[in-house]
N, C-alpha and C positions, 0 to 999 in steps of 0.2 A: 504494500500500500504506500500511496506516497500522500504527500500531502502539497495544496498549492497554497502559495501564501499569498497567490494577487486574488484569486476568488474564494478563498478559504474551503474550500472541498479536499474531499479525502478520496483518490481512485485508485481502484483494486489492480490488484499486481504490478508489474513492474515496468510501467509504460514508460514513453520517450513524452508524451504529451498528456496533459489536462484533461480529460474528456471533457471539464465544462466549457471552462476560459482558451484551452488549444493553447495557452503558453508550453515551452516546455520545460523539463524539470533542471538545474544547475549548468545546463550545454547549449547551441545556438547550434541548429541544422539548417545548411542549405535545402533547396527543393529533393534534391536526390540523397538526401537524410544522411551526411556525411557529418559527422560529430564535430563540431568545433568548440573551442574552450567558449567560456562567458560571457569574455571581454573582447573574443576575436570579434570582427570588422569583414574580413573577408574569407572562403570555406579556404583551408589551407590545401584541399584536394582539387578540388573542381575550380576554384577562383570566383565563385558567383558570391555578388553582395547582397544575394537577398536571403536573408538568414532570418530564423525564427525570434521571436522575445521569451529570452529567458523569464520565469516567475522573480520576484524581489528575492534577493537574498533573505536568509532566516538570521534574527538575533542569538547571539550563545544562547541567552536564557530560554528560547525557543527552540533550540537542537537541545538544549539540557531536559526537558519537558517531555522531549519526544522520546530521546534515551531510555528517560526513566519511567516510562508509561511502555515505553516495549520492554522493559527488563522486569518490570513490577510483578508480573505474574510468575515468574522464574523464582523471584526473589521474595513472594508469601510461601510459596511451596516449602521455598529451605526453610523460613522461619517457622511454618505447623510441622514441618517433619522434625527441627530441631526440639519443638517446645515436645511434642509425644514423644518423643524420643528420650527429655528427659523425666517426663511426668510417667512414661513406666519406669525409666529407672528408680525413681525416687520410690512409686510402688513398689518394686520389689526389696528395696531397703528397708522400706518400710513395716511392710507387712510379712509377718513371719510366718501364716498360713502359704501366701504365694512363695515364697522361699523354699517353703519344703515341698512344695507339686513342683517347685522348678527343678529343685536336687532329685526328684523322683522320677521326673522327664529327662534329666541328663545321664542319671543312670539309667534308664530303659533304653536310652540312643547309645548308649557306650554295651550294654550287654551286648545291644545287636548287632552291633557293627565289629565287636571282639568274637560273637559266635559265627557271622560270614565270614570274616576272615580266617578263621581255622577250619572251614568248610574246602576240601577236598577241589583244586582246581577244575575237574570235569563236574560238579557239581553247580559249583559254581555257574559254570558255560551254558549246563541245561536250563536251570534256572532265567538265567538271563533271557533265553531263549523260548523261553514256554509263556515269558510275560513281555516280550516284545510281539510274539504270535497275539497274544493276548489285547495288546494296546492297539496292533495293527486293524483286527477283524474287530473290536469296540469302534474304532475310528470307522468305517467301513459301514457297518450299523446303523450308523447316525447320519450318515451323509446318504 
């Protein structure tokens, strides 16, 4: 999206021009839409003086604005993922009931994973094998 600051609209994707006003966005195009800088005068390709009108330049505080209105939503996400992140922490500090289901859930994941591992390599292989059949023909199923 860009935005125009001589008609103050907002148009979607990544155009060369305005769809309202037809300025175009920071560049001066001849007819044959050859990109020239801002301030050029005449297309450095073609030689032709009749070049488009750029929109007005933007104030910093106006590119600062726009920055932070497309960063902002990147930037709640870290902040809720940070604050839960530590508000279970603090619950498990806290609460001594979820402490012992977590020691309870850490060893039931360590049993398991100490009794597949001293399971028998060909065992292993079937295994893998009877529950990727398994996930294939579930997928399969469904679609």
């Amino acid at each position: 999206m860009k935005y125009c600051n001589h008609c103050r609209r907002i148009t979607a994707g990544q155009p060369l021009f305005c769809m309202f006003c037809g300025r175009t966005f920071d560049v001066r195009l001849c007819p044959r839409l050859h990109v020239s800088p801002r301030h050029a005068e005449v297309c450095a390709q073609c030689g032709s003086r009749d070049l488009t009108q750029p929109h007005p330049r933007t104030t910093w505080t106006m590119r600062l604005l726009q920055v932070t209105l497309r960063r902002l939503p990147t930037l709640l996400l870290v902040v809720i993922g940070i604050v839960v992140a530590l508000g279970m922490v603090q619950a498990v500090l806290t609460d001594q009931q979820l402490q012992g289901q977590l020691v309870v859930l850490l060893l039931i994941v360590a049993a398991g994973w100490i009794a597949w591992s001293k399971l028998p390599g060909p065992v292993r292989t079937g295994v893998r094998r009877v529950v990727t059949k398994m996930t294939k023909s579930n997928r399969g199923e469904r679609h």
